[in-house]
C-alpha positions in Angstrom: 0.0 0.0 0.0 2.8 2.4 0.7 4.5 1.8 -2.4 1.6 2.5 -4.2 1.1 5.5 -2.4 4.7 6.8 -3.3 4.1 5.9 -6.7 1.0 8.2 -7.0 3.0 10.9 -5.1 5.6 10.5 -7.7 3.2 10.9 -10.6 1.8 13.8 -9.2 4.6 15.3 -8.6 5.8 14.5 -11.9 2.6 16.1 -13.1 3.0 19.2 -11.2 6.2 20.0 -12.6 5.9 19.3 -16.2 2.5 21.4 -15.8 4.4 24.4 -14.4 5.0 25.4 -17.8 3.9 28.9 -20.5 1.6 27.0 -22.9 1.4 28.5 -26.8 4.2 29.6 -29.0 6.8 31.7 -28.1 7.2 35.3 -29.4 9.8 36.1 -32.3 9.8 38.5 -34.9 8.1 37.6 -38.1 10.9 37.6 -40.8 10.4 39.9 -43.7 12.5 37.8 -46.4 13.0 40.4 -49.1 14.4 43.3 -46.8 17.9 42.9 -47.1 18.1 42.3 -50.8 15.8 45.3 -51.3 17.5 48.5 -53.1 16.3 51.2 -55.3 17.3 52.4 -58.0 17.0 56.2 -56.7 19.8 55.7 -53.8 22.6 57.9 -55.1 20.9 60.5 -57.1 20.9 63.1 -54.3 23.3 64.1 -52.2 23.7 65.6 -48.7 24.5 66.4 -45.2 24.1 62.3 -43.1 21.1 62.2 -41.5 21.4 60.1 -38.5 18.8 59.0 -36.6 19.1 61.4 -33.8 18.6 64.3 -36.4 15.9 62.6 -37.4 14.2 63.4 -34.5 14.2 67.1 -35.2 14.9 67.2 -39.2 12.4 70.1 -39.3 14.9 72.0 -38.0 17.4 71.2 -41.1 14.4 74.4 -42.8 15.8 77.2 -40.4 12.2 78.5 -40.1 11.6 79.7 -36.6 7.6 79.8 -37.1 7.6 76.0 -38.1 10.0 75.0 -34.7 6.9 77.3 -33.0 4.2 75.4 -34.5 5.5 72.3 -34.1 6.5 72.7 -30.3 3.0 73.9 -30.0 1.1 71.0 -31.6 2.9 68.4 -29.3 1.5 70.2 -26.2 -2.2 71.0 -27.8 -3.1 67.9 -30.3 -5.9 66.3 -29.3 -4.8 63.0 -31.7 -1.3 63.1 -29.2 -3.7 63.4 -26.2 -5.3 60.4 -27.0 -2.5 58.7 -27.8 -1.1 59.3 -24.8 -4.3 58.4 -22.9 -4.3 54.9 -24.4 -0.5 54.3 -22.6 -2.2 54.8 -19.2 -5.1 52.7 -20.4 -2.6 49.7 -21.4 -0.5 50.2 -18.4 -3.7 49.3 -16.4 -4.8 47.0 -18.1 -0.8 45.0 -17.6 -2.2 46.4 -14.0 -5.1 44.2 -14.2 -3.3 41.3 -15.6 -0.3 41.1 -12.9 -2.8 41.0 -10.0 -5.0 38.1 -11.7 -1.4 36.2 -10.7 -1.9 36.9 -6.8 -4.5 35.4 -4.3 -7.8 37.2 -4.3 -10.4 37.8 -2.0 -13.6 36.3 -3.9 -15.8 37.3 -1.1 -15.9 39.0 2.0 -19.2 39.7 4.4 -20.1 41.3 7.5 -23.3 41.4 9.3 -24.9 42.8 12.9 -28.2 42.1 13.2 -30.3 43.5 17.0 -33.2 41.4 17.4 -36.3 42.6 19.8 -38.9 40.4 21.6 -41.9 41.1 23.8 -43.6 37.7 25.0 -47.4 37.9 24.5 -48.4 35.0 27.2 -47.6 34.2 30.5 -46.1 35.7 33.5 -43.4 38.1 30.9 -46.1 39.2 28.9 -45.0 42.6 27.9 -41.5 42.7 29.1 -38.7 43.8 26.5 -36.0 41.3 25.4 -33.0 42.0 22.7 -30.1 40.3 21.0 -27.0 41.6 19.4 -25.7 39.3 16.9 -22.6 39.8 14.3 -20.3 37.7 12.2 -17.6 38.7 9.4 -15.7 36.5 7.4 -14.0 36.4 4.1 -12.7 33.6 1.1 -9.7 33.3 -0.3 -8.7 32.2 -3.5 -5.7 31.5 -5.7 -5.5 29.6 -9.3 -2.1 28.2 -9.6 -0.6 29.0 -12.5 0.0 25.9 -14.0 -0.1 26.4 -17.5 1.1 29.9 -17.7 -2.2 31.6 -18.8 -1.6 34.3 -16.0 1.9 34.5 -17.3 0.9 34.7 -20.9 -1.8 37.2 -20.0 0.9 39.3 -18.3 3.2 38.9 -21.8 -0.1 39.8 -23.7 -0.5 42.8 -21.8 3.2 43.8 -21.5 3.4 43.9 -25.6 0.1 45.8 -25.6 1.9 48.6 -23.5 4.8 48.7 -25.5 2.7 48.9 -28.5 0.7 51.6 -27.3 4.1 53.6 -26.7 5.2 53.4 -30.2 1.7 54.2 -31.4 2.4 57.2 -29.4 5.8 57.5 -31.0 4.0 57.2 -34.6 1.5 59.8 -33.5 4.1 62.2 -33.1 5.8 61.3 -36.9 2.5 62.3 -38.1 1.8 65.3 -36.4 5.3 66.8 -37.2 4.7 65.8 -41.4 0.9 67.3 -41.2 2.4 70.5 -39.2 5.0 70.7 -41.2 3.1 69.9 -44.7 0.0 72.3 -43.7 2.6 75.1 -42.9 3.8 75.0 -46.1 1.3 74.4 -48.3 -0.1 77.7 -46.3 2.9 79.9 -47.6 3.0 78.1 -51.0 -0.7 79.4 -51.2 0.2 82.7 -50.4 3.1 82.9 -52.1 0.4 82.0 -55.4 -1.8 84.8 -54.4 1.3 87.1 -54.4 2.4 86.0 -58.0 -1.4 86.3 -59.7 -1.6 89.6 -58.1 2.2 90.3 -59.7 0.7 89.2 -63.0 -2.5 90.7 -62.6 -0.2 93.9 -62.0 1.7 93.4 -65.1 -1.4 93.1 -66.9 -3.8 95.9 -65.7 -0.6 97.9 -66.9 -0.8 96.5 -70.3 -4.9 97.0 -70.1 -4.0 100.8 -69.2 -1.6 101.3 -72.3 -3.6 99.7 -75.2 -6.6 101.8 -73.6 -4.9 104.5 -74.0 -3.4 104.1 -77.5 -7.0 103.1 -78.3 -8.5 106.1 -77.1 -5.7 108.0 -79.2 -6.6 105.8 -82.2 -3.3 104.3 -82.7 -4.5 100.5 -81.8 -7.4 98.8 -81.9 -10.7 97.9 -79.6 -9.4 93.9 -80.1 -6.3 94.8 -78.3 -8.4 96.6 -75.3 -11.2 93.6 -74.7 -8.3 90.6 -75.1 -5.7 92.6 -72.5 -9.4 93.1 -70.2 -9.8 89.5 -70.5 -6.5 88.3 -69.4 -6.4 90.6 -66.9 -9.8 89.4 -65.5 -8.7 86.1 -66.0 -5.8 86.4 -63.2 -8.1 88.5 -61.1 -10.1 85.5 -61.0 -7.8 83.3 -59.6 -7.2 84.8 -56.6 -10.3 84.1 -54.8 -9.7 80.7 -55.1 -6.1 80.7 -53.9 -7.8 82.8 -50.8 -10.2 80.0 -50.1 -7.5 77.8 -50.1 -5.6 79.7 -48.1 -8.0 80.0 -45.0 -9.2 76.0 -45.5 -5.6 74.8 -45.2 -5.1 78.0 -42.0 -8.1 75.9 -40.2 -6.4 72.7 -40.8 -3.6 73.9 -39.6 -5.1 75.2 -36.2 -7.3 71.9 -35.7 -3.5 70.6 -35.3 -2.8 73.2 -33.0 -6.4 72.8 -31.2 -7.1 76.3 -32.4 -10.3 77.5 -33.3 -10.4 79.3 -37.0 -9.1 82.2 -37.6 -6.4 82.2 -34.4 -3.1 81.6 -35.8 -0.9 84.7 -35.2 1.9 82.9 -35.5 1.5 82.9 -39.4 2.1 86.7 -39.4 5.4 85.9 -39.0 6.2 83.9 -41.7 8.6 84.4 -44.5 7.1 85.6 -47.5 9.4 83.4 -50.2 9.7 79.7 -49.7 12.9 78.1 -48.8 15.8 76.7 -51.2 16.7 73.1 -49.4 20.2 71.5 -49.3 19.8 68.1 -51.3 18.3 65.6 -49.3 20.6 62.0 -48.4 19.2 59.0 -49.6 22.2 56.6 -50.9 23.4 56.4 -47.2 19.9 55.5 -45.3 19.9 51.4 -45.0 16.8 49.7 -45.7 17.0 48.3 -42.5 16.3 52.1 -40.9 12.4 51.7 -42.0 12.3 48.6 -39.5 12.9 51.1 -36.4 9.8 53.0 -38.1 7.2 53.4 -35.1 4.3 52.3 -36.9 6.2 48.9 -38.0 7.1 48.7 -34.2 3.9 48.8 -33.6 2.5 45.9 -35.5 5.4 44.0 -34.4 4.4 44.6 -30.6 0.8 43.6 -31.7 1.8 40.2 -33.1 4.0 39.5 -29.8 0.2 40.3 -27.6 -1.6 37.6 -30.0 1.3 35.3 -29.9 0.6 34.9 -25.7 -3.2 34.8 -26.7 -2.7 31.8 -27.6 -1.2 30.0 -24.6 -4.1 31.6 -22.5 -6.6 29.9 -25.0 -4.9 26.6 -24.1 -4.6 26.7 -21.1 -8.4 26.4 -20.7 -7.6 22.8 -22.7 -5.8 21.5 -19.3 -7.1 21.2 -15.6 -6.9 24.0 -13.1 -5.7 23.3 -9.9 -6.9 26.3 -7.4 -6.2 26.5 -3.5 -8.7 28.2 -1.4 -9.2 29.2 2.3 -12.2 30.8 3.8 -12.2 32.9 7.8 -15.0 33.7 9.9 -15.8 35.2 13.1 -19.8 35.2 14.4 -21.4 36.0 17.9 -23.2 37.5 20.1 -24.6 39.3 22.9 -25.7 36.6 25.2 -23.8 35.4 27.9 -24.3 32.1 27.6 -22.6 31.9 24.1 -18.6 32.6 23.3 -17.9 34.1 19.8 -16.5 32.2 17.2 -13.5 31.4 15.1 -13.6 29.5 11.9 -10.8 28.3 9.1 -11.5 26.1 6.4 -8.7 25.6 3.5 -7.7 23.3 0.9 -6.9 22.7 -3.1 -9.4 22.6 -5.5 -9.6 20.9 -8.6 -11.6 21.8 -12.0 -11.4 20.5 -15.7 -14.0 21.5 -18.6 -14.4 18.4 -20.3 -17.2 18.7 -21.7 -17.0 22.1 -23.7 -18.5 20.7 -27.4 -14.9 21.7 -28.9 -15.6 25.6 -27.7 -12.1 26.2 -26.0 -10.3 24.3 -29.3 -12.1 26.4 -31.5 -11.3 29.3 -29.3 -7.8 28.3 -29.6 -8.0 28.4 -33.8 -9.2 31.8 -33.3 -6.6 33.0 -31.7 -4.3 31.2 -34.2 -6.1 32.8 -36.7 -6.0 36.4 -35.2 -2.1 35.8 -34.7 -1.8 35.2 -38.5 -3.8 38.0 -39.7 -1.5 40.3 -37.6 1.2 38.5 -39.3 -0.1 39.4 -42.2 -0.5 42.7 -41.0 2.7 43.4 -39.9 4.4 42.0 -43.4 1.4 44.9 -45.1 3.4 47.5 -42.6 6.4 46.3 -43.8 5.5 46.8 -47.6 3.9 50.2 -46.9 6.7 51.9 -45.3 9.5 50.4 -48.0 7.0 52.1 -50.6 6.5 55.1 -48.7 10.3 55.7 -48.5 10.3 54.9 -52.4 7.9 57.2 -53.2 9.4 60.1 -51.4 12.7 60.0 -53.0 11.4 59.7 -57.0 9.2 62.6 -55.8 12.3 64.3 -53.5 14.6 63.8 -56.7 11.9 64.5 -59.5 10.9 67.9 -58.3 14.1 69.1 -57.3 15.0 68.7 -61.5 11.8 69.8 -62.2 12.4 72.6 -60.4 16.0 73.7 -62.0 14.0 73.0 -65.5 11.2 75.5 -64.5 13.4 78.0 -63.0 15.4 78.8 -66.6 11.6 78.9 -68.1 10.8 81.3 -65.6 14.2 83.3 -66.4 13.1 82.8 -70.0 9.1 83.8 -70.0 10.3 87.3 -68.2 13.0 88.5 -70.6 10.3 87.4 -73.5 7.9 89.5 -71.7 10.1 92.4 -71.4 11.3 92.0 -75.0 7.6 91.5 -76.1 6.6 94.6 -74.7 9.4 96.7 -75.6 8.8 95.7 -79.4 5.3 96.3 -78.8 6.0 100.2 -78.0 8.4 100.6 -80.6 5.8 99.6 -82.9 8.0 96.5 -84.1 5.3 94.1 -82.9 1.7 93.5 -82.4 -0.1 93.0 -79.3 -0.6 89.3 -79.8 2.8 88.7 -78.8 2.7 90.5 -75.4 -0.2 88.9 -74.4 1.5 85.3 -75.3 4.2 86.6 -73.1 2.4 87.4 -70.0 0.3 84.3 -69.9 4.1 82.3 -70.3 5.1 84.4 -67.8 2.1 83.6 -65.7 2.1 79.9 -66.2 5.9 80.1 -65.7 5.6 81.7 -62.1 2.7 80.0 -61.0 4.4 76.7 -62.2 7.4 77.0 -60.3 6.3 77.9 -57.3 3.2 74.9 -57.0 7.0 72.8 -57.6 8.6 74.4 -55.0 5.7 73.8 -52.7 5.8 70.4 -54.1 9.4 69.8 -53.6 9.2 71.0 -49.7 6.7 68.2 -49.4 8.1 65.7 -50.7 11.3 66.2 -48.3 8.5 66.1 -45.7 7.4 63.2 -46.7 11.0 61.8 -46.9 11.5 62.2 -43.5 7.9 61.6 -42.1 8.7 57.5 -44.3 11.8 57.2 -42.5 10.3 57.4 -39.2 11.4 60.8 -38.2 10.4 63.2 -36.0 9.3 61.5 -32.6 11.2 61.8 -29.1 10.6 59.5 -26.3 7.7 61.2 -24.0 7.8 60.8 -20.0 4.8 60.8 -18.0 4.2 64.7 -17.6 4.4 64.8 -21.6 1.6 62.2 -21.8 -1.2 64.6 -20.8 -1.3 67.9 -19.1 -1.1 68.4 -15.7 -4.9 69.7 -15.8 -6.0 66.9 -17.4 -4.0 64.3 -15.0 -5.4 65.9 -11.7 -9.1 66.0 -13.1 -8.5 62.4 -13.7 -7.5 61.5 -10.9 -10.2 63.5 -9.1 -12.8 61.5 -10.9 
């Protein structure tokens, strides 16, 4: 009999260490197979200071533009979209709150009662005396699931990932709001930069109006000249409304970035008039491996590590659970002929679902399933930011050689202008060729300028596909003070 009994003690001991185990797969990486033979063909074609990663962190500064380093500063202490990213790290970190306690005992219940009870006998001789009792008790169970199987331990992992996922959401949050700051300022002063150079042309034309009107009035030229110079001129007046509704729609963007309300952004009164000439931008030195530290890829990456431990808490329901529980008490009362007592009760318990219709292994598959589409998910992230960077650099590249092209036709539609018009008053030409000139002219100046805007975003872009613009935030930099205390009021 006792060597059976050792034998049993064996097995379960056996069984108690082979259970103490983390059920499920553990995390690693997903493997993107194609990134280290990936190149493109645009690596080399521009030139330029390095552009390390810790300048990525501030490469709006490489622009020199005060206002922007304003507006920028201002948008990480006033966007809402950072707010809430920032409120969603205090949400996962207690949530991992939440999932390190399940790993502790817990008190399942705990009670207290006092109860006075009052009697008046109706019959005999203590009819009508007044009788009371005082009684009271308080007690309280105790529970704790072993964790066998790991699915506290895997819930912790879960939970853990979630947080770090939620940080570089936050970090990605901030790439964002530094490109749309960044992109909306500009697009701002390419706008009115526009509106300056219709109302140059529209100048240049209302002058040309004023001549032929007068030669016309003098009857040296004729009414054709005078209605097609009105109509050009009108022409360019009547682009400039437009460009003005532009400009305020992309001034309101701009302050819903800044959690302004319309109209208040006096910080734009500042701004420099002509748009910057950029250095040429780097790109044969940036590794394809730097768009792997990109927060958004982090991100997915931290979300397939929380599905990954999904898993193991999915099978652990597949196993027994072995609990141990204890339960206290204390009850009395107030009559003398009673004593109070004590009372402790513990021991294991033991639980197994075997009869669950195939419910916990299809849960199981569906966590298998989740994991793979976040897989999936993460090799999409992958894909997205290699073509992001790719798309930056032809447009980076393009528009910076669009740009020298359209600068000489610039040079080359004013000196036809001035040569048009100076023939014109000598009497060498017709009209028809100064009008051709100033619409060249226009299209010329209006055409460069849209590239430079063009080119200024696309060196955004650049940056905002390599992951740049994002600094590690500490607790106070989360939220606002303000906001913390009225939290933690409610």
């Amino acid at each position: 009999m006792r060597a059976v009994t050792k034998v049993i003690a064996a097995a379960c001991t056996a069984l108690v260490l082979q259970a103490c185990t983390n059920l499920g797969p553990d995390y690693a990486e997903p493997e993107v197979e194609w990134l280290d033979e990936w190149e493109t063909d645009l690596y080399g074609q521009a030139r330029g200071a390095a552009t390390e990663e810790e300048d990525l962190g501030f490469w709006w500064r490489a622009f020199n533009d005060p206002v922007l380093n304003e507006l920028i500063e201002l948008a990480r202490r006033e966007n809402n979209s950072l707010r809430i990213a920032g409120l969603a790290i205090l949400e996962s970190r207690a949530l991992l709150g939440i999932a390190t306690g399940s790993q502790y005992p817990q008190v399942q219940q705990a009670n207290g009662s006092w109860a006075r009870v009052d009697s008046w006998p109706t019959e005999g001789d203590d009819s009508g005396d007044h009788s009371h009792l005082n009684s009271y008790g308080a007690g309280f169970d105790i529970g704790w699931e072993m964790d066998c199987w790991g699915r506290w331990r895997r819930g912790v992992e879960s939970a853990d990932a979630a947080v770090f996922a939620s940080i570089t959401n936050h970090q990605n949050a901030q790439v964002l709001l530094s490109a749309q700051v960044a992109q909306a300022y500009y697009t701002y002063r390419t706008t009115a930069r526009q509106i300056e150079i219709a109302r140059e042309n529209a100048a240049l034309q209302k002058r040309s109006l004023e001549i032929t009107t007068r030669l016309y009035d003098s009857g040296q030229s004729a009414e054709l000249d005078v209605q097609q110079a009105r109509t050009q001129y009108l022409t360019t007046e009547a682009t400039i409304p437009n460009l003005e509704i532009s400009l305020r729609q992309v001034e309101n963007a701009l302050g819903v970035l800044l959690a302004r309300s319309p109209g208040d952004l006096p910080e734009l009164a500042s701004a420099a008039t002509e748009l910057p000439s950029l250095s040429p931008v780097l790109i044969d030195e940036i590794p394809a491996q730097l768009l792997m530290r990109r927060p958004d890829v982090r991100t997915a990456a931290w979300q397939v590590a929380a599905q990954s431990a999904q898993i193991g808490v999915a099978r652990a329901d597949l196993y027994p659970s072995i609990s141990l529980f204890g339960t206290i008490g204390w009850s009395g009362n107030s009559l003398d002929a009673t004593t109070d007592t004590l009372s402790t009760g513990f021991g294991p318990a033991f639980t197994w679902n075997l009869f669950n219709y195939d419910r916990i292994e299809n849960n199981v598959r569906v966590q298998d399933a989740r994991l793979q589409q976040v897989i999936e998910a993460y090799q999409l992230s992958v894909l997205a930011a290699a073509r992001e960077i790719d798309d930056a650099a032809i447009s980076v590249v393009k528009t910076r050689d669009q740009g020298d092209i359209l600068a000489e036709s610039l040079a080359a539609a004013e000196r036809s202008l001035v040569l048009s018009t100076k023939r014109y008053q000598e009497g060498y030409s017709d009209f028809q060729r100064v009008l051709t000139a100033q619409r060249a002219r226009a299209a010329s100046s209006s055409s460069y300028v849209i590239n430079q805007g063009a080119h200024i975003n696309s060196v955004i872009a650049f940056y905002k596909a390599l992951g740049g613009g994002w600094q590690p935030a500490t607790g106070e930099e989360l939220i606002p003070d303000s906001m913390r205390r009225e939290m933690e009021q409610r």
